[in-house]
N, C-alpha and C positions, 0 to 999 in steps of 0.2 A: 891513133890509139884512143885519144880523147874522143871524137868524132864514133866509136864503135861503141864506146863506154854509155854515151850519152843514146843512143839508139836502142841497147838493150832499155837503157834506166824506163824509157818509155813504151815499148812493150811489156815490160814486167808492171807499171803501172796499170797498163790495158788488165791485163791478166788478174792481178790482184781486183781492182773494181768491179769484171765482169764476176769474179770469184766472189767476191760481198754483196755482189745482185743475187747472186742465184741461193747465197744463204738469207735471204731477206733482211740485208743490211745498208737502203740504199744512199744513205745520209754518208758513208764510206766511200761507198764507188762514185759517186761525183765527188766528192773531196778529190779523191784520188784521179780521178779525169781531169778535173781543174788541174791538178798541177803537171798532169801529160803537156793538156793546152800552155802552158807555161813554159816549158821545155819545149814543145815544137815552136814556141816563136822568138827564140833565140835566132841571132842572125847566121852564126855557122854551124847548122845544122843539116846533117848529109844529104845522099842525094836522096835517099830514101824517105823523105820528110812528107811529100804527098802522100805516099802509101801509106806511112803509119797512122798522115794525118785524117785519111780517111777510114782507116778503122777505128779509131779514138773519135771522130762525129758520129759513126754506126756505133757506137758505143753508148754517145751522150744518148742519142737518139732510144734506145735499148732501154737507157734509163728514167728517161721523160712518157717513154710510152707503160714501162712497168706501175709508173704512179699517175697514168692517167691521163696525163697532159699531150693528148696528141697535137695540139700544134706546134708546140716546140720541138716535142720529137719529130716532124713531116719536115721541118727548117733544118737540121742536121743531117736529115739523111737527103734531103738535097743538097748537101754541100760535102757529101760524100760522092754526091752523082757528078758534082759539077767539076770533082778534082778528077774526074773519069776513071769510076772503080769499077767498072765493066770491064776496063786494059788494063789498067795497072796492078790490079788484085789480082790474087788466083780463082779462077774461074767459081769454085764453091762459097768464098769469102764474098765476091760478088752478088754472086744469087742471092746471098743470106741476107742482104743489106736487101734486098725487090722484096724477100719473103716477109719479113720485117714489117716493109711499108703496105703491104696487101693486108696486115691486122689493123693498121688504121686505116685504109679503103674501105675497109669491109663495115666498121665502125661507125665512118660517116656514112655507109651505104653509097657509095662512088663508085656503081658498077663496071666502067668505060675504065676508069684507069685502075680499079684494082684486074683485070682483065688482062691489060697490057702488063704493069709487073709481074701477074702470075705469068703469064707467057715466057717474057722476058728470064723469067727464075729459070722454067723446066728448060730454055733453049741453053742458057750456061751451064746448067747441070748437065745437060748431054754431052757437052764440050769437058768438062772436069775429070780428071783421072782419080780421084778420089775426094768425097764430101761426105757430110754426114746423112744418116739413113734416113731421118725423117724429115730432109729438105723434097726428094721429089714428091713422096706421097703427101708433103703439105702443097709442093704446088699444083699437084691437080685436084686436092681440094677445094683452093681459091679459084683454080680455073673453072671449075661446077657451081661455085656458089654465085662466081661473077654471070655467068650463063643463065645461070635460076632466075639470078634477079634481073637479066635483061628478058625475062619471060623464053628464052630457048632450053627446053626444058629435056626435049630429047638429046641435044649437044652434050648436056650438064649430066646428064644420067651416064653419059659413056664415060666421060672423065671422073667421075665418082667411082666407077667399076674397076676403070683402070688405073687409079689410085687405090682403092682398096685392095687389090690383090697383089701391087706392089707393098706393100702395108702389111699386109700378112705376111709377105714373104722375110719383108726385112725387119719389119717390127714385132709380128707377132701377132695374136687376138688379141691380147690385155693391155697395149698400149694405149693411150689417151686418141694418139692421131687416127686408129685404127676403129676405134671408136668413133668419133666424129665422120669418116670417112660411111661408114654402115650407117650410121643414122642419116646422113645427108642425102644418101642411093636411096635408102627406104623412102624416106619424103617423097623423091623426085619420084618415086616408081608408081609409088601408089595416085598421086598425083597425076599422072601421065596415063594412066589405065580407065577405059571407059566405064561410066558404070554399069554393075549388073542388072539387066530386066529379069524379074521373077516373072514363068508364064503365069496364066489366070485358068485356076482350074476350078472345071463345074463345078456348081453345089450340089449335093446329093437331096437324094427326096428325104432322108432323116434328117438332112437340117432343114430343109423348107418344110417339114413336119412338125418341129421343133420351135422353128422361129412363127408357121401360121399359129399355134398350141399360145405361145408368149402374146402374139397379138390378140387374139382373142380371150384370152383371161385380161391383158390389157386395158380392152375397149368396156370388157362387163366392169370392172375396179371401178374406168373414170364416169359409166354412165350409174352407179351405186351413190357417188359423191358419199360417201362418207364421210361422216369425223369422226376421227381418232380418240376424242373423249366423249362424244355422245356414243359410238360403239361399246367402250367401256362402260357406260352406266347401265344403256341397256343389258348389257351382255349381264352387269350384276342384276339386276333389276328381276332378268327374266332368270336367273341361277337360286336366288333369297325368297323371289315370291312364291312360285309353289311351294318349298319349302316351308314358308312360314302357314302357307293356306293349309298344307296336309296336314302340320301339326298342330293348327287348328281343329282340322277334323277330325283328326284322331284324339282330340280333348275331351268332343264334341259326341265323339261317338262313344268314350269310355265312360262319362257321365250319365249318356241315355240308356246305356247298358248296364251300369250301377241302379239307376233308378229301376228300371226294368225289373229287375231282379229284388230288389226292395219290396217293388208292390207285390210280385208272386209270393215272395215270402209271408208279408204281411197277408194276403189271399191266402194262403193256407194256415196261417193260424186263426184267421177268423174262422174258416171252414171248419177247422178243427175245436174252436170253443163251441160254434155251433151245434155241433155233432154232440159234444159231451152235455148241453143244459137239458137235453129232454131227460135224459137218465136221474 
């Protein structure tokens, strides 16, 4: 009785930590994992001490990689591998620990073995009567992206395909995985597609109309050599001075037309006294 009591006490340890990860409590759930590891290393602890002990290292491990620390998290889940959780787990518990360590593969860029975990994940997930839904379609994500980065690019595009559409089926559009899945196909697709040659088509006689029109007003501009501020002076120069010459002459001519008219005046009144002194 003791021995079943003591077994739950560390499952429900599991359960609560992984419960205070996912609320973003992780100073909780290793509290609370330490004292799992505490209880599993009591000496009469059942037979089930392996299995539970390697879901409480995929645990630490869950926890070390939440805050970053992928090397400690990669040392726990190898001593989740090493207590052989491929057998002794259920087949979906198992993969979960591979799918796990392909986000620190994929992190250091470790194309060769995040490769073999993703593999390793989809071939237990085939085997499992029941796991959660967004374990396959994440492991043929890792399968696509370990393929990308070993430059097999057409490999990677089918497994992107055939993860997305398991993704839509079981996730939905709007999930995160489902997401990732269509962005990563896209990449690969567009990437994979030759580029397009535009043909080269005739110019017409209206642009070689156009473009000989530009080069010969061109060549008269550069053989002018002008400058920008001696154009403008002349430009006033030749605008101010007739103007100022006409209105000269027009001073010139109102003046000799005033006079003009003075003297005929004058010439007629001499005329005129003339005429009256004989009388």
């Amino acid at each position: 009785m003791a021995e079943v009591q003591i077994d739950r006490i560390v499952m429900d340890l599991n359960t609560l930590a992984l419960e205070n990860l996912n609320k973003g409590n992780p100073k909780a759930c290793v509290h609370l994992l330490r004292r799992a590891q505490d209880l599993l290393a009591t000496p009469d602890f059942p037979d089930s001490k392996n299995r539970i002990s390697a879901l409480t290292y995929n645990n630490l491990g869950c926890y070390y990689k939440s805050i970053k620390k992928f090397t400690p998290a990669l040392s726990f889940f190898q001593k989740a591998f090493d207590l052989k959780s491929d057998e002794i787990l259920d087949k979906s518990l198992a993969a979960e620990i591979h799918i796990n360590v392909c986000y620190i593969r994929e992190a250091f860029l470790q194309y060769e073995p995040l490769l073999f975990h993703a593999k390793t994940a989809l071939e237990l997930l085939n085997k499992a009567q029941d796991s959660r839904k967004d374990l396959s379609p994440l492991a043929f994500l890792f399968i696509g992206k370990a393929l990308k980065g070993l430059n097999q690019l057409p490999q990677a595009s089918k497994f992107f395909k055939q993860g997305l559409e398991i993704a839509y089926k079981e996730l939905g559009h709007a999930d995160n995985v489902t997401g990732c899945l269509l962005q990563a196909y896209l990449e690969v697709t567009s990437k994979n597609e030759d580029p397009v040659t535009l043909p080269k088509f005739p110019v017409t006689t209206k642009a070689q109309n156009s473009s000989r029109i530009f080069n010969e007003k061109k060549q008269i501009f550069n053989k002018s050599k002008l400058d920008p501020l001696s154009s403008r002076r002349t430009s006033r120069k030749n605008v101010f001075e007739p103007m100022s010459a006409r209105a000269s002459q027009s001073r010139n001519q109102l003046s000799e037309d005033g006079i003009k008219k003075i003297t005929m005046i004058n010439n007629l009144e001499c005329k005129s006294i003339s005429k009256q002194k004989p009388a």
